[in-house]
PALO-635507 format. One record per residue (C-alpha): residue in three letters; x, y, z. Coordinates in steps of 0.25 Angstrom, whole numbers, plus 5000, padded with zeros to 4 digits. Example, Ala and Ser with C-alpha at 12.3 -4.5 7.8 and 13.67 -1.06 7.14 Angstrom:
2
ALA504949825031;SER505549965029;
END
This chain:
566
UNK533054925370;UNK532954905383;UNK533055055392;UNK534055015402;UNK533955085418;UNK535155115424;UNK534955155440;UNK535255305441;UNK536655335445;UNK537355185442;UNK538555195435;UNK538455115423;UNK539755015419;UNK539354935406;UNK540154815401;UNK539954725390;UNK540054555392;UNK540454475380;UNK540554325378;UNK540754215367;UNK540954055373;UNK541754055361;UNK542754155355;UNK542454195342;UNK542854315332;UNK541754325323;UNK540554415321;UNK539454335328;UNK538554415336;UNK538954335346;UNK540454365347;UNK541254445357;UNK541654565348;UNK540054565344;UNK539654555358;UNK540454665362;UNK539954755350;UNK538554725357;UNK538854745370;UNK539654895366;UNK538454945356;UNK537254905368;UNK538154985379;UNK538355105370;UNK536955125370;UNK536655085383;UNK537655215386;UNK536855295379;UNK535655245385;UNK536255285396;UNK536755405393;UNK535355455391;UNK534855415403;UNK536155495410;UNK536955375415;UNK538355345410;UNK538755185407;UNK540355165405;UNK540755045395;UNK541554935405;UNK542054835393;UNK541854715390;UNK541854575397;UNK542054465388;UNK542254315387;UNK542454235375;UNK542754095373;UNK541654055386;UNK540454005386;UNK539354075395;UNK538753935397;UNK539953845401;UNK539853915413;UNK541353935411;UNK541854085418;UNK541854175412;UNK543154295415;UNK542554415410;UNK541154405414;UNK541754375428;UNK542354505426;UNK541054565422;UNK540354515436;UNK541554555443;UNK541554695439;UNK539854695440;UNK540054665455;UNK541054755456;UNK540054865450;UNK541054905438;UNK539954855429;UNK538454875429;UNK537954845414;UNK538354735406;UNK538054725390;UNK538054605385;UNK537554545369;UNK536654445375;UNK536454365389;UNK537154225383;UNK538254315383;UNK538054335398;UNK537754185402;UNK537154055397;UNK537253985410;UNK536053925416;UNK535054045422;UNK535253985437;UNK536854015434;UNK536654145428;UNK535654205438;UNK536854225448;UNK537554325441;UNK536454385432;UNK535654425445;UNK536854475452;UNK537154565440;UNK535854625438;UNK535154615452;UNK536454625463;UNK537454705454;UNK536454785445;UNK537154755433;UNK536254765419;UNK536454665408;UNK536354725392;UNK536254615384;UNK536354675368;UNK535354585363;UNK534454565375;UNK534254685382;UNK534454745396;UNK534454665407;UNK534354765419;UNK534754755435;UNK533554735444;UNK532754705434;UNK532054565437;UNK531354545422;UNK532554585416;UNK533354465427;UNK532454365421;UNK532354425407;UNK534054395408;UNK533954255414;UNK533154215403;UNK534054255394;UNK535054195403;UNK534254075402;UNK534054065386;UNK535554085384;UNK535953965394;UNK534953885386;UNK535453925373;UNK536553875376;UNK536353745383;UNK535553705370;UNK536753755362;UNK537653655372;UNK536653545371;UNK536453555356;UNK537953565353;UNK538253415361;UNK537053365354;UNK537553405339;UNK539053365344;UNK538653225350;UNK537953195337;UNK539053265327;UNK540153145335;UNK539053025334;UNK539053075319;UNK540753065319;UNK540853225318;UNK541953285326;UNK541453375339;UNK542753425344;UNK542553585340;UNK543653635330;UNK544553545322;UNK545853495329;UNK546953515321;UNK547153435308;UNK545653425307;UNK544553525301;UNK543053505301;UNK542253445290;UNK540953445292;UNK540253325287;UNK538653295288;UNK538253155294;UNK536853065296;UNK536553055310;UNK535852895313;UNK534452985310;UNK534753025296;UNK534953175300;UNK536353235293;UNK537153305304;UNK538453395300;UNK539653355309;UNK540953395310;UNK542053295305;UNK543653305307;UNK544453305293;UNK545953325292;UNK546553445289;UNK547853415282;UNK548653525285;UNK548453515300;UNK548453355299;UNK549953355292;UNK550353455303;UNK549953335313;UNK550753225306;UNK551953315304;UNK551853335319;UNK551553195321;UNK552753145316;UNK553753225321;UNK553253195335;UNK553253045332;UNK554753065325;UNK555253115340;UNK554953265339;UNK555653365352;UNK554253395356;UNK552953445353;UNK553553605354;UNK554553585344;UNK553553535333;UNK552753655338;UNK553853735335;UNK554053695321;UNK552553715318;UNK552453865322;UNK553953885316;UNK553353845303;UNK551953895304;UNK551253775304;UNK549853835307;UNK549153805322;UNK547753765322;UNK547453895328;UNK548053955315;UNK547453875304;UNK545953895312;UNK545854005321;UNK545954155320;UNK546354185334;UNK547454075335;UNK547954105319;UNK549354135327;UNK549354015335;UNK550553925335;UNK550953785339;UNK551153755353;UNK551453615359;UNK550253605368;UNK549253635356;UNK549953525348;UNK549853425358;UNK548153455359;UNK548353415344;UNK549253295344;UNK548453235354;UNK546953255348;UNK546653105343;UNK545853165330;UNK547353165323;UNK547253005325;UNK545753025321;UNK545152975333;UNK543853045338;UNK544153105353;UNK543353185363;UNK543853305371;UNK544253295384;UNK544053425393;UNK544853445406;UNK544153515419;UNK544353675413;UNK543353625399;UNK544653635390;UNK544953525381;UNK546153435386;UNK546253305377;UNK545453205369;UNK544953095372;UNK544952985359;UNK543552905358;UNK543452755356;UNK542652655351;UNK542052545357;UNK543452465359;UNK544152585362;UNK544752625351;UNK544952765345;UNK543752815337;UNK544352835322;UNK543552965320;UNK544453035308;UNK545353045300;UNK546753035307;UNK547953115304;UNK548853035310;UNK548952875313;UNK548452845326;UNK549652775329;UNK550252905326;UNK549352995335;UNK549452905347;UNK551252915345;UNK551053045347;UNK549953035359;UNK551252965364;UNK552253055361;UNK551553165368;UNK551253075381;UNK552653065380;UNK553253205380;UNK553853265391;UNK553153365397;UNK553953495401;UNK552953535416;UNK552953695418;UNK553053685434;UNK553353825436;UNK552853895425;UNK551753945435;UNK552954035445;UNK552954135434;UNK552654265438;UNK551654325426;UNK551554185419;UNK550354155427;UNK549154265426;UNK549054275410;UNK549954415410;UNK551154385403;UNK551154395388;UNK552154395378;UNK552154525367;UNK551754415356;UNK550454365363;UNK551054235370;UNK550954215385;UNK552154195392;UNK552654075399;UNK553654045412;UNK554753955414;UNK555753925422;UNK557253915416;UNK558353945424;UNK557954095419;UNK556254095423;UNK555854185408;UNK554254195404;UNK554254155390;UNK553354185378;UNK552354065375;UNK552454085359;UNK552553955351;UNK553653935348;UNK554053925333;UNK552954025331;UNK553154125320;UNK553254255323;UNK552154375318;UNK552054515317;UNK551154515331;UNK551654605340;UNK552654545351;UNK552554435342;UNK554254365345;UNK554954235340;UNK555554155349;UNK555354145363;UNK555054285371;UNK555754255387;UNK555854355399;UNK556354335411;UNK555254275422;UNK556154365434;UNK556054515426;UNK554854515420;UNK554254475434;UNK555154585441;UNK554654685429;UNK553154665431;UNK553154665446;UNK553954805445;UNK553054855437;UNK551854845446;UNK552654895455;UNK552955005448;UNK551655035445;UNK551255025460;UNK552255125463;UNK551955215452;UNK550255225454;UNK550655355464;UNK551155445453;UNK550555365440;UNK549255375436;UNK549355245427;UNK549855155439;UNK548755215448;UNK547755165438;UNK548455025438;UNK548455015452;UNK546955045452;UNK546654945442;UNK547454845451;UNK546754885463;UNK545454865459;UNK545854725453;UNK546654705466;UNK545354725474;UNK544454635467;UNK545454535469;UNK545654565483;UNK544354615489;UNK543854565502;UNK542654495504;UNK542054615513;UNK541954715500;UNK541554585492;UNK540354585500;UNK540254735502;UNK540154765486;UNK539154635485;UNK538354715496;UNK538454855489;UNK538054765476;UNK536854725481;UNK536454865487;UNK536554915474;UNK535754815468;UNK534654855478;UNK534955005478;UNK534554985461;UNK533454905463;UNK532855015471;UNK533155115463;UNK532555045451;UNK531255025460;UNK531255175463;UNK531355215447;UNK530155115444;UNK529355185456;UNK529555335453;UNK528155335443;UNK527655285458;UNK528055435465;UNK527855525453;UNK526655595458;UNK526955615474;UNK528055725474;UNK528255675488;UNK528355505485;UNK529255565472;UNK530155645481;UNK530555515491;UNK530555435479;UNK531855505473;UNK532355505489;UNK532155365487;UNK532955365473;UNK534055435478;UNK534355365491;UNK534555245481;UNK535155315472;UNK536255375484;UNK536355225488;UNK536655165475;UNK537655275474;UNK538355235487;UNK538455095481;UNK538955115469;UNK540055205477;UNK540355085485;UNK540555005475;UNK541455085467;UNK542455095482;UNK542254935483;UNK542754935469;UNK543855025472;UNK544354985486;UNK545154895479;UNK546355005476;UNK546455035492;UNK546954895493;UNK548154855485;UNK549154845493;UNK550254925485;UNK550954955498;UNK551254785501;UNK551454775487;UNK552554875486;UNK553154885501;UNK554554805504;UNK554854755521;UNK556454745514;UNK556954885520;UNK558054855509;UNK557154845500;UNK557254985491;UNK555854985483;UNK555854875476;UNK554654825475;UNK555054675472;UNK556054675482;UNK556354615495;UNK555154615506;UNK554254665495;UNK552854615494;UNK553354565479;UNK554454475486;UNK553654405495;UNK552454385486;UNK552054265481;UNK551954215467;UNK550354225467;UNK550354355473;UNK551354405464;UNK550554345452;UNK549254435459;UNK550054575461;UNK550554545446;UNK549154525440;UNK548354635448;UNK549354715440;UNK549854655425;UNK548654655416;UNK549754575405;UNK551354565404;UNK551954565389;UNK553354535386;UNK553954545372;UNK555154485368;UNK556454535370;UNK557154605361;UNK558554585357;UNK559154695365;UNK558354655377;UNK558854505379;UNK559754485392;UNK561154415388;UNK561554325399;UNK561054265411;UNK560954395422;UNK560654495410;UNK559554565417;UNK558054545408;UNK557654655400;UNK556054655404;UNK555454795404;UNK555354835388;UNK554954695386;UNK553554685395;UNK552354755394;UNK551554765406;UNK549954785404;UNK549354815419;UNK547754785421;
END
């Protein structure tokens, strides 16, 4: 095992980075529980190395993306967050299984941030399998990019290989398309290529459970069905099993929803026809596009579960549904930032009746299970109170962090976050400058430790040697000082007093009232002063006694929500 150096007097913040491109459960060395694993057992020893040495390491947690690909190029959040908290110096060693974990983009794209890590910001890299990658180190930045280099290659093969083996599987008649869509299953079937080699493809067979639930569906749409949500509602209300359900262990309690059954009506393997994927602008699948022959007709590919003249009735029907547009769903308060939940796990919708309400998104005809929060029926509350009820209840806390240990925690929490978001472009540039200072400052130290053997045996060159040492040491000192009060400025700039204060002279503390900074605000700020605050809004449904009878029944809010701050 590598013997890792740590400068003499850094403060050491570990955290471990975790990725999978795509989101599996099982064991595989590769898979984010095993990652993480990894990444813990190579940090407690690199405590206890540590600790033998005399320096203390604190475990930061750990950053992880699953379901993206580090060679799409695609962002990713949480290593973001990772960068973002090593520029701000809250995190100076990073563990992770191995480099591919890191990147597998091109070395030319990778060097950027590597470099910055490990020469600007004086971050070290533990890779569990490959060693340590140290700070200042130049074989040990070249020893990286070549590993930086090997994974990209790994993977552009893989990519290269994957279009070759597909192109030949559809010239062979196999089906390319990923998963099964539903009323199909895989067989797999082996074919002779035109060279006499057998090649195992993939075929689409019916499934006959599935494909009867298509033809039900089929014709009661063609016999002059309401709507698609209405069918929906039957299916769940009997328990017809979803394709999530009958296949996948995360989505076992998936439901039908109309959306999803649109996707399906409208995939053309129902009439049999071979079809290509069609991707929008963001990379997500938005349609099918059929393949034809050479006089334009569909390719008959397999077997159909419905009549083609059936299938293209119902591309009819769809095309000629009314479609109900959502213009104003977007002026809800708490609808828009991902924070409103209901107590049985499904986000919350807005609309906008004669009595604005956010309403649970549960499917409707859905069964109801022993999960917690779990409801039937719809679960409503009124848009007007719950708003009024959140924004109290920062105030609230606002008011409170002068006696209340807890609020003032909160409110530290929310400054910092409130100063990365609004920081000026002078303490940008001041902590970039101090970054690099620091960077230097360890460089020269490093040289120093490498050059003591140098002044052993002349007590005088010895004694300005450790003059030397200390004078670095004082300055790395003073940086990392700085850093910490760059970091922390952030809680002398919230502007609690704005926030808070009222110009109504009639106005008797209310924080919401008239000439409050609340009235005037707009809907975007509002959304920001709400999201510095609430981590997640949970409603559960309202009991019996907590209903409001009538019209100006004043809504019963406050037992009902749960509020989770950052």
């Amino acid at each position: 095992m590598t013997t890792l150096q740590v400068v003499s007097g850094m403060n050491l913040h570990v955290a471990g980075y975790t990725r999978q491109s795509y989101g599996r459960v099982n064991g595989s060395e590769a898979s984010p529980a095993s990652q993480r694993e990894a990444n813990q057992a190579r940090f407690e020893s690199f405590a206890a190395e540590m600790e033998r040495q005399g320096r203390e390491s604190a475990w930061c947690g750990h950053y992880e993306d699953v379901g993206i690909s580090a060679y799409s190029g695609a962002e990713r959040p949480d290593f973001e967050r990772l960068l973002r908290d090593c520029r701000l110096g809250r995190i100076n060693v990073i563990v992770v299984y191995n480099v591919s974990r890191f990147s597998r983009l091109a070395p030319r794209d990778a060097i950027p941030v590597v470099t910055e890590l490990l020469q600007t910001l004086g971050v070290t890299i533990i890779s569990t399998a490959e060693g340590v990658f140290r700070p200042d180190d130049m074989m040990d930045l070249v020893h990286l990019l070549f590993r930086l280099d090997a994974a990209h290659q790994e993977s552009k093969n893989k990519s290269t290989a994957v279009r070759d083996a597909a192109a030949q599987a559809r010239a062979l008649g196999g089906y390319v398309g990923g998963k099964a869509p539903y009323g199909r299953r895989l067989k797999q079937e082996i074919r002779t290529t035109p060279g006499g080699k057998p090649v195992a493809v993939q075929t689409l067979v019916i499934q006959p459970d599935e494909a009867e639930v298509i033809r039900r569906i089929a014709k009661t749409l063609l016999a002059g069905a309401d709507s698609v949500g209405s069918i929906c509602t039957t299916l769940n209300s009997e328990g017809v099993p979803t394709l999530g359900a009958s296949r996948g262990k995360r989505t076992a309690d998936s439901a039908w929803h109309p959306k999803t059954l649109i996707r399906q009506l409208r995939h053309p393997h129902i009439a049999g026809f071979d079809a290509d994927t069609v991707y929008g602008p963001t990379g997500r699948a938005t349609g099918h596009r059929i393949r034809r022959d050479a006089e334009g007709k569909p390719v008959q590919t397999w077997e159909p579960i419905l009549p083609a003249t059936d299938w293209f009735a119902i591309q009819e029907w769809l095309d000629g549904r009314p479609v109900r547009m959502n213009e104003h769903r977007t002026t809800a308060l708490l609808t828009s930032m991902g924070v409103l939940a209901c107590a049985c796990g499904c986000s919350m919708s807005a609309n906008n009746s004669d009595r604005p309400s956010y309403f649970c998104n549960r499917p409707s005809g859905k069964p109801v299970s022993a999960a917690p929060g779990d409801h039937e029926g719809r679960n409503y509350i009124s848009r007007a109170a719950l708003d009024d009820h959140v924004a109290r209840a920062i105030f609230a806390v606002i008011a409170a962090a002068e006696f209340d240990d807890e609020s003032r925690e909160l409110l530290d929490r929310v400054a910092t976050h409130y100063a990365e978001v609004n920081e000026t472009p002078e303490a940008v540039q001041e902590r970039q400058s101090v970054m690099h200072d620091r960077a230097d400052i360890r460089r020269a130290i490093n040289q120093l430790h490498e050059d003591r053997e140098l002044y052993a045996g002349d007590p005088i060159s010895h004694a300005r040697w450790g003059d030397d040492l200390r004078t670095q040491q004082d300055r790395l000192r003073a940086a990392d000082s700085r850093l910490e009060e760059l970091g922390q400025s952030g809680s002398l700039t919230l502007p609690l007093h704005e926030w808070s204060a009222s110009d109504d002279p009639d106005n008797a503390g209310d924080p919401l009232g008239p000439g409050t900074w609340w009235e005037s605000a707009s809907l975007a700020q509002r959304r920001e002063f709400v999201a510095l605050f609430c981590k997640r809004v949970t409603v559960r449904k309202a009991l019996p006694s907590e209903k409001s009878r009538g019209r100006n029944a004043r809504a019963v809010v406050e037992p009902r929500v749960t509020i989770e701050w950052v």
